[in-house]
C-alpha positions as CSV (number, residue, x, y, z in Angstrom):
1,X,60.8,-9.4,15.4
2,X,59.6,-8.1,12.5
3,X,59.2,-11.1,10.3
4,X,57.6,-13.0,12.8
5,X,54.9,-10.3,12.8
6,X,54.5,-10.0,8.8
7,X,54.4,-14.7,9.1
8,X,51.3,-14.1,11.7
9,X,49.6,-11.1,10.0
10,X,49.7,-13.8,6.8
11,X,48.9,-16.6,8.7
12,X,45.9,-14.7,10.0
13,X,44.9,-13.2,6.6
14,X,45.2,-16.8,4.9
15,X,42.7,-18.1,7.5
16,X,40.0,-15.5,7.4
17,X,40.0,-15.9,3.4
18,X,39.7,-19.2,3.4
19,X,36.5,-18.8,6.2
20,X,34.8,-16.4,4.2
21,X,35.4,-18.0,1.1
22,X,33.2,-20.7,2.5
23,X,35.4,-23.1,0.9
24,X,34.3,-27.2,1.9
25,X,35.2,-30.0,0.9
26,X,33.7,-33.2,1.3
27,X,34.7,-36.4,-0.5
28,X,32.8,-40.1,-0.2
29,X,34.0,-43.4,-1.4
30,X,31.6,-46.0,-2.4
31,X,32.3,-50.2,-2.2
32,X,29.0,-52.6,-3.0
33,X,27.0,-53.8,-5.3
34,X,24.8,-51.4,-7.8
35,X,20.8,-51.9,-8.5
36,X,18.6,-49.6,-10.3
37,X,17.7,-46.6,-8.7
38,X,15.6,-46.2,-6.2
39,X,13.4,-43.2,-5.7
40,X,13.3,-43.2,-1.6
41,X,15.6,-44.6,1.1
42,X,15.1,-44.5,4.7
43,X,17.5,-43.6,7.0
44,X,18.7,-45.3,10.5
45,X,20.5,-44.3,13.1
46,X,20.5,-47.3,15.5
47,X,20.2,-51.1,14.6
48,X,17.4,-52.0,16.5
49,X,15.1,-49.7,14.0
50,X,16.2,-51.4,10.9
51,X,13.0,-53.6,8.9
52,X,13.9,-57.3,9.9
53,X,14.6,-58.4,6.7
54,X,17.7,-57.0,4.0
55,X,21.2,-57.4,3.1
56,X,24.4,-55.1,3.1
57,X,24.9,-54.2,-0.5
58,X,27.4,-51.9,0.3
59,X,29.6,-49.1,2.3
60,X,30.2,-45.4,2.1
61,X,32.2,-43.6,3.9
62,X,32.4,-39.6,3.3
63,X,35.0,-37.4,4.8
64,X,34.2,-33.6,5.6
65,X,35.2,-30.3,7.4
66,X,33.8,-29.7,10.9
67,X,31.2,-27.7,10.5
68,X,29.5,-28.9,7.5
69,X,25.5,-29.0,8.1
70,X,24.3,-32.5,9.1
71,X,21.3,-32.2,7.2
72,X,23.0,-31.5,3.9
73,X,25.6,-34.5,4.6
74,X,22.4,-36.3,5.0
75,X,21.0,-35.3,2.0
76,X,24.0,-36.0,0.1
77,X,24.2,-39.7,1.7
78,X,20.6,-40.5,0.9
79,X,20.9,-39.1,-2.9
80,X,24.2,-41.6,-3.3
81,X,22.1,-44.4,-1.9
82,X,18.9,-43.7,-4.3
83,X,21.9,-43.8,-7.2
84,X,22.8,-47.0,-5.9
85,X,19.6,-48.9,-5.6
86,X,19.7,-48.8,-1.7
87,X,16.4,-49.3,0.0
88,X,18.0,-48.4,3.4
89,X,21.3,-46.3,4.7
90,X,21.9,-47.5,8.6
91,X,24.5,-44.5,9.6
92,X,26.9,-46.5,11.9
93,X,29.7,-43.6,12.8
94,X,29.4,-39.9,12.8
95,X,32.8,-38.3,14.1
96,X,36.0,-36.0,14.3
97,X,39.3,-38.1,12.7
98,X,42.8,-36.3,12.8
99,X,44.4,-36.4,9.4
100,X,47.0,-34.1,9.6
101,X,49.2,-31.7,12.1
102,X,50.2,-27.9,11.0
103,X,53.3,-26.6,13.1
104,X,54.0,-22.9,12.9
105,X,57.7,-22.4,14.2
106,X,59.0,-19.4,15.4
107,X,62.7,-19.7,15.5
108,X,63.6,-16.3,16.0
109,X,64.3,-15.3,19.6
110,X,67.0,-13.5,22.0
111,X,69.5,-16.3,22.8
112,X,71.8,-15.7,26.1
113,X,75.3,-15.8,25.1
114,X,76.4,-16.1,28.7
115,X,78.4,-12.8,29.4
116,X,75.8,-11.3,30.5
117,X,74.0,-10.1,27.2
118,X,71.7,-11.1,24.6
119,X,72.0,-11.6,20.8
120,X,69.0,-11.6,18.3
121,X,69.2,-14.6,16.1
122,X,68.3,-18.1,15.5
123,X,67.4,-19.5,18.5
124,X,64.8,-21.2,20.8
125,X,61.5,-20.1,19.6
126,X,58.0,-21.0,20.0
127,X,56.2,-23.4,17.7
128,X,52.1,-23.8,17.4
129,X,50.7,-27.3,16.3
130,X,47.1,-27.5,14.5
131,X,45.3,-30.4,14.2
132,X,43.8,-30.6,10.9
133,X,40.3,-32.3,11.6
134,X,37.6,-33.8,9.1
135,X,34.4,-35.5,10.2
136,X,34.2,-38.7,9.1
137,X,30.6,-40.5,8.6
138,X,30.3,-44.1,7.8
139,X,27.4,-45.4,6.3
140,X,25.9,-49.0,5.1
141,X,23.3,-49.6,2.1
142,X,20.7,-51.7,2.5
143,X,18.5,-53.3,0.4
144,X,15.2,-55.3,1.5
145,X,14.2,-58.7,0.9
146,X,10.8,-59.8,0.3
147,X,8.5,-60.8,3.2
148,X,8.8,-64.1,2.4
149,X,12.2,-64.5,1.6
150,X,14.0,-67.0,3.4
151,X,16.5,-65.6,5.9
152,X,20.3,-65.8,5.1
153,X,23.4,-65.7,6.9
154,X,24.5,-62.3,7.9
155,X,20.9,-60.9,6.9
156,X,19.6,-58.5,9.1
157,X,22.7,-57.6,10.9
158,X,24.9,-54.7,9.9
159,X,28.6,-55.3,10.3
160,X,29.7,-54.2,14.2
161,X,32.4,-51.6,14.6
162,X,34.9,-54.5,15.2
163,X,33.8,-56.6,12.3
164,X,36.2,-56.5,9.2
165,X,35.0,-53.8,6.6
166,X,35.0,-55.2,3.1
């Protein structure tokens, strides 16, 4: 019984350190084209607000802790996109992805030995499963065409959910 006490008391301790160390981590992966920098993009949450004309120069997707403040993520997103020449970021998904399970067991438990008593030993226990979460965000650069500009094929539509990413 003991042990299983000291494993919680450090389970416990391990989490509020890592809380108050504030500690978060957020990672992005970039695929598209470069252009010089821009000095200003606009952002877009629904398809319908987009300008009529651009193209999809590229796709970012950044991976997070719950938790993290949305305007800082957006902040972040719209710097990478100035750094990559976008004119435009349309935000396509914003959401909770499971990467990962953490199982506490606790195989230490009274086990009936069937003549009427008990023994303390390895035995059936309980175990505790985690799901590790991260908030994914997916994002596409834009990048305007001229008012005149012919239109193109695939111009002026960002890729759907079901469409294969590139």
């Amino acid at each position: 019984m003991k042990g299983v006490i000291q494993s919680k008391v450090i389970s416990l301790m391990l989490m509020i350190l890592f809380i108050a160390s504030g500690c978060e981590t957020t990672s992005s992966n970039y695929i598209g084209n470069v252009y010089p920098p821009t000095e200003h993009v606009d952002l877009y949450f629904s398809k319908k607000d987009i300008r009529p004309k651009y193209f999809v120069m590229g796709k970012l997707i950044v991976d997070t802790e719950p938790g993290t403040s949305s305007e800082k993520l957006q902040d972040q997103i719209a710097q990478i996109a100035e750094t990559k020449g976008a004119d435009g970021v349309f935000i396509s998904s914003f959401k909770k992805v499971n990467v990962g399970a953490d199982t506490m067991y606790d195989d230490f438990g009274w086990e009936d030995i069937g003549i009427g008593g008990f023994y303390e030993g390895f035995g059936p226990g309980d175990a505790t499963t985690q799901y590790i979460q991260e908030l994914e965000i997916i994002a596409f650069f834009l990048k305007y065409l001229p008012p005149d500009a012919l239109p193109q094929a695939g111009v002026g539509e960002p890729p759907s959910a079901g469409s294969p990413s590139y």
